[in-house]
PyMOL commands that place a pseudoatom at each C-alpha (Angstrom):
pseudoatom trace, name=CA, resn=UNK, resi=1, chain=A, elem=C, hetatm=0, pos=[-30.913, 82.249, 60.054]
pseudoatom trace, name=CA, resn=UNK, resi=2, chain=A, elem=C, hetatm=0, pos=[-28.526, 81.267, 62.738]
pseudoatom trace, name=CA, resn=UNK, resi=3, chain=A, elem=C, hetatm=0, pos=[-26.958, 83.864, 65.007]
pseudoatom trace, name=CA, resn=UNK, resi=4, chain=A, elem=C, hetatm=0, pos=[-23.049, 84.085, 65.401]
pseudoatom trace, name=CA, resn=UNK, resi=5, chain=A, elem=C, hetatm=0, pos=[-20.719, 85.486, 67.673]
pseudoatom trace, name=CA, resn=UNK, resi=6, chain=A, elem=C, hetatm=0, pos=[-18.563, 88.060, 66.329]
pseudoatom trace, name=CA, resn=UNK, resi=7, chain=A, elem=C, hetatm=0, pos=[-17.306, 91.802, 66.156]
pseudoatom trace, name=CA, resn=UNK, resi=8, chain=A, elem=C, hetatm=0, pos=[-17.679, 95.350, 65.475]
pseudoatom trace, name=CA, resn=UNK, resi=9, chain=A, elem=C, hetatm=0, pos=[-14.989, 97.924, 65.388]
pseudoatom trace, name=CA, resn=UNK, resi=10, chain=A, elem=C, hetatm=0, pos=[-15.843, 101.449, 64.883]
pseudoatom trace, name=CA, resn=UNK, resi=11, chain=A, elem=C, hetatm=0, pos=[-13.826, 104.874, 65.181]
pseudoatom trace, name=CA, resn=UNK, resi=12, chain=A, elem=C, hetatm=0, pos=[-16.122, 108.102, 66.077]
pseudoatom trace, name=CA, resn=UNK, resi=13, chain=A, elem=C, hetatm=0, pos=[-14.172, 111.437, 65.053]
pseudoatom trace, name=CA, resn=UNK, resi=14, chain=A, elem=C, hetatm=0, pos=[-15.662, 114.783, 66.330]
pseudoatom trace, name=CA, resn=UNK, resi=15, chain=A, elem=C, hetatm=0, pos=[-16.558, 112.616, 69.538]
pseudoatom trace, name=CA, resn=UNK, resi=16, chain=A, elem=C, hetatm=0, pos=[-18.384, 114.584, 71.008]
pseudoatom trace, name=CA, resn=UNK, resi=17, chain=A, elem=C, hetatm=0, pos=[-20.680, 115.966, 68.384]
pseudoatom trace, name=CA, resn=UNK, resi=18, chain=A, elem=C, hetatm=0, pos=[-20.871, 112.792, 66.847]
pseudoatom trace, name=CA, resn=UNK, resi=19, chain=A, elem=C, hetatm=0, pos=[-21.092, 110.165, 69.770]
pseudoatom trace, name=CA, resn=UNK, resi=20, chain=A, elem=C, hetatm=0, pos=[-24.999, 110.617, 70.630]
pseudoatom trace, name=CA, resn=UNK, resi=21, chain=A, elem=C, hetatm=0, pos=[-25.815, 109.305, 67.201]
pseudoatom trace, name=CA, resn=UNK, resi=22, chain=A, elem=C, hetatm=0, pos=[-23.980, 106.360, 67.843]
pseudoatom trace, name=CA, resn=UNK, resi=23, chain=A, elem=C, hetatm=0, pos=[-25.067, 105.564, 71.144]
pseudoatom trace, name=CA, resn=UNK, resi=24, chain=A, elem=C, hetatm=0, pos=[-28.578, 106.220, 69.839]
pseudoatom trace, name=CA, resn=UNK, resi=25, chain=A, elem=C, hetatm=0, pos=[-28.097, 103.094, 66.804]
pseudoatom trace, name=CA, resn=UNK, resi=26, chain=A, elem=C, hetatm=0, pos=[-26.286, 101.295, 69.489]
pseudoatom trace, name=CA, resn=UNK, resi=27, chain=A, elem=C, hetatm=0, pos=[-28.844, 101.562, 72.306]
pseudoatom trace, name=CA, resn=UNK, resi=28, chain=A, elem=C, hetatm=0, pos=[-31.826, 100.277, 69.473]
pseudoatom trace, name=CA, resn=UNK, resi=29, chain=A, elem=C, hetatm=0, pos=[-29.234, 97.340, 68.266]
pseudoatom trace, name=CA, resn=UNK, resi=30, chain=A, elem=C, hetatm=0, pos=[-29.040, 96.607, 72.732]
pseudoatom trace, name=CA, resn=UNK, resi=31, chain=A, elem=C, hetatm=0, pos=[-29.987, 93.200, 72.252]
pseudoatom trace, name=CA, resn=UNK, resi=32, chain=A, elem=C, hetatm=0, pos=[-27.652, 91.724, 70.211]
pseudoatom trace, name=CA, resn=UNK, resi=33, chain=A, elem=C, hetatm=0, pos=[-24.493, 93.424, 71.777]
pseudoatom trace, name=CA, resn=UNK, resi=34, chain=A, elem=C, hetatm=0, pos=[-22.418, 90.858, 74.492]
pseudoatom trace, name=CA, resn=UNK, resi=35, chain=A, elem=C, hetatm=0, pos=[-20.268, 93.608, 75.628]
pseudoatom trace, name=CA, resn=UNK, resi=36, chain=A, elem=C, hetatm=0, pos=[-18.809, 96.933, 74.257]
pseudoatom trace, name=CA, resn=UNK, resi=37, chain=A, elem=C, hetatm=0, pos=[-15.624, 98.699, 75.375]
pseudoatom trace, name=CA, resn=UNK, resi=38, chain=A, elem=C, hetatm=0, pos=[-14.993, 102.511, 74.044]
pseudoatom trace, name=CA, resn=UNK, resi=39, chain=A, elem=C, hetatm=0, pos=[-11.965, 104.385, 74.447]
pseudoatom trace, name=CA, resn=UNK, resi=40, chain=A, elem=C, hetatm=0, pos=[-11.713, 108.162, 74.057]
pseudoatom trace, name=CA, resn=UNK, resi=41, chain=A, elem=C, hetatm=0, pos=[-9.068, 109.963, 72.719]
pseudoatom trace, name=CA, resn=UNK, resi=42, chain=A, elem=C, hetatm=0, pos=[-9.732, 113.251, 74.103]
pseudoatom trace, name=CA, resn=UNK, resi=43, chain=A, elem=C, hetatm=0, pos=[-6.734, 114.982, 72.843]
pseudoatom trace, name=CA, resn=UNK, resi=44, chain=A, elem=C, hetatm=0, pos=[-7.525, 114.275, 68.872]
pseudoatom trace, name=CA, resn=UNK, resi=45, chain=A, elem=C, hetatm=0, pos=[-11.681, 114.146, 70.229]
pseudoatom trace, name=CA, resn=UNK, resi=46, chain=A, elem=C, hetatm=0, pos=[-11.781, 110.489, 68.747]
pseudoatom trace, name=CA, resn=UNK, resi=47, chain=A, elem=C, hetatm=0, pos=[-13.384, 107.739, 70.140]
pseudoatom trace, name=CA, resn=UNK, resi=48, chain=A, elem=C, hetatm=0, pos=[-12.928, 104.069, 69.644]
pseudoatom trace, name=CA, resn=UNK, resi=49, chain=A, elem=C, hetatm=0, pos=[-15.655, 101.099, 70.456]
pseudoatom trace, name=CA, resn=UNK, resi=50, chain=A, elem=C, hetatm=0, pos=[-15.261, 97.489, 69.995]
pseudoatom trace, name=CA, resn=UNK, resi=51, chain=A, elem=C, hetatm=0, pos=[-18.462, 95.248, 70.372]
pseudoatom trace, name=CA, resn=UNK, resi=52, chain=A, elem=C, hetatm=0, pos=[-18.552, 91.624, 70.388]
pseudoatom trace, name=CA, resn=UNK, resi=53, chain=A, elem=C, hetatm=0, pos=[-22.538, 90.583, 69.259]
pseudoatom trace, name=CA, resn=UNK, resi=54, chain=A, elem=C, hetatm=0, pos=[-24.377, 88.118, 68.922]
pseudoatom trace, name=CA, resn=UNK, resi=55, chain=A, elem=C, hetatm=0, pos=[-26.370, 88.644, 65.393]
pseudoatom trace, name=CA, resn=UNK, resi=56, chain=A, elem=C, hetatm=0, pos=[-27.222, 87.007, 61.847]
pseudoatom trace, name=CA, resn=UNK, resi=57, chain=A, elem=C, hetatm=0, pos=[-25.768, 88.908, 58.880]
pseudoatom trace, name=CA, resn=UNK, resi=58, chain=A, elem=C, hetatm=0, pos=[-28.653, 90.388, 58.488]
pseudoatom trace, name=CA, resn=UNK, resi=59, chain=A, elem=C, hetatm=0, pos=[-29.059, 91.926, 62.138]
pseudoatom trace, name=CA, resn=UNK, resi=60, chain=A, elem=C, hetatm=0, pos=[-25.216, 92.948, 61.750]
pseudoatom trace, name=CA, resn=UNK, resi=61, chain=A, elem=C, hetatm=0, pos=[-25.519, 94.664, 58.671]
pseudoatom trace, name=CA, resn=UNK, resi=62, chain=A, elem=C, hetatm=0, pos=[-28.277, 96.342, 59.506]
pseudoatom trace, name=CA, resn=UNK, resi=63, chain=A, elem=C, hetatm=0, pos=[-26.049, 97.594, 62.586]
pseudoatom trace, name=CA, resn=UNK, resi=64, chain=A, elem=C, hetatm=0, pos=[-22.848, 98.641, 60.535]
pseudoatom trace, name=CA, resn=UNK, resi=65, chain=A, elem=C, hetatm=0, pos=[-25.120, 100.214, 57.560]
pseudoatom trace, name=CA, resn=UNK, resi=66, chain=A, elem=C, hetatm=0, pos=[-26.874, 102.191, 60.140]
pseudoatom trace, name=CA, resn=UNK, resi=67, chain=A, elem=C, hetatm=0, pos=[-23.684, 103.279, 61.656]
pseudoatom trace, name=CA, resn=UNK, resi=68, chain=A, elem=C, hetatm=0, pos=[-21.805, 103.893, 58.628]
pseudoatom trace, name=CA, resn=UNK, resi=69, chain=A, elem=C, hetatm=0, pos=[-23.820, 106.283, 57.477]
pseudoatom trace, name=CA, resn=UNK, resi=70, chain=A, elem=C, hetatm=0, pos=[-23.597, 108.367, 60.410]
pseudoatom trace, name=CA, resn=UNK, resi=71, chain=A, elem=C, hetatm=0, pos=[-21.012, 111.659, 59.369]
pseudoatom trace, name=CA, resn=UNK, resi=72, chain=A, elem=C, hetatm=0, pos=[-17.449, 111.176, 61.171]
pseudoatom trace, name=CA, resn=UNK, resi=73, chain=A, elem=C, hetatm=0, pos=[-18.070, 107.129, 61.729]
pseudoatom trace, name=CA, resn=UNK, resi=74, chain=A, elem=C, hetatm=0, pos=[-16.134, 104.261, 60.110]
pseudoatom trace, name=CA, resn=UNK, resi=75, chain=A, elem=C, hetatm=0, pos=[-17.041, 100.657, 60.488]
pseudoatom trace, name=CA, resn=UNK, resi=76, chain=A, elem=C, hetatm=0, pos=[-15.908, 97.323, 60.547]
pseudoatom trace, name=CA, resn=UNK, resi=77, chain=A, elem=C, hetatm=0, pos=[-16.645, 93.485, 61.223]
pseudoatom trace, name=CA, resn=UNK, resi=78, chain=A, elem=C, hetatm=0, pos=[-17.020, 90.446, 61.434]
pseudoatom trace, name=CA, resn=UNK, resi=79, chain=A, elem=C, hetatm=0, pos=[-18.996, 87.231, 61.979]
pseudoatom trace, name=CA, resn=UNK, resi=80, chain=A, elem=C, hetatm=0, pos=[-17.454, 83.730, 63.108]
pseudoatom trace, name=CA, resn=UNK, resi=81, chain=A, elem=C, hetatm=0, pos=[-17.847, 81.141, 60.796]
pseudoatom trace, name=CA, resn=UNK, resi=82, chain=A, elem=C, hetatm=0, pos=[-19.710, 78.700, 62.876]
for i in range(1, 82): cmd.bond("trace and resi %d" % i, "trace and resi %d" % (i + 1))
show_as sticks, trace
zoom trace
């Protein structure tokens, strides 16, 4: 399967009870994320991170189906076409 260049978008509430789980997926999935910007809202203690990746669907599902499941975490994305 070919890898594409695309997207994830995911909003951590309870930050900062909830953000080591992320970083942990996100740290395993290190190879396939191009860059990552996160933005914390410490006044409503919610966090925002955009990746752009590098992945098949397969690596990025695996990704957003590990994050989703994580308590407080909503995910998105998306894969270019080519």
């Amino acid at each position: 399967m070919e890898k594409r260049i695309g997207f994830v978008g995911i909003i951590v509430e309870h930050r900062e009870q909830n953000s080591p789980q992320v970083n942990h997926v996100l740290s395993e999935a290190g190879e396939m994320i191009l860059a990552r910007v996160g933005l914390p809202h410490r006044g409503r203690g919610v966090a925002v991170i955009t990746l752009v990746v590098e992945a098949t669907t397969d690596e990025l599902g695996l990704l957003t189906g590990r994050l989703g499941v994580l308590p407080g975490v909503s995910v998105k994305s998306a894969l270019a076409k080519l």
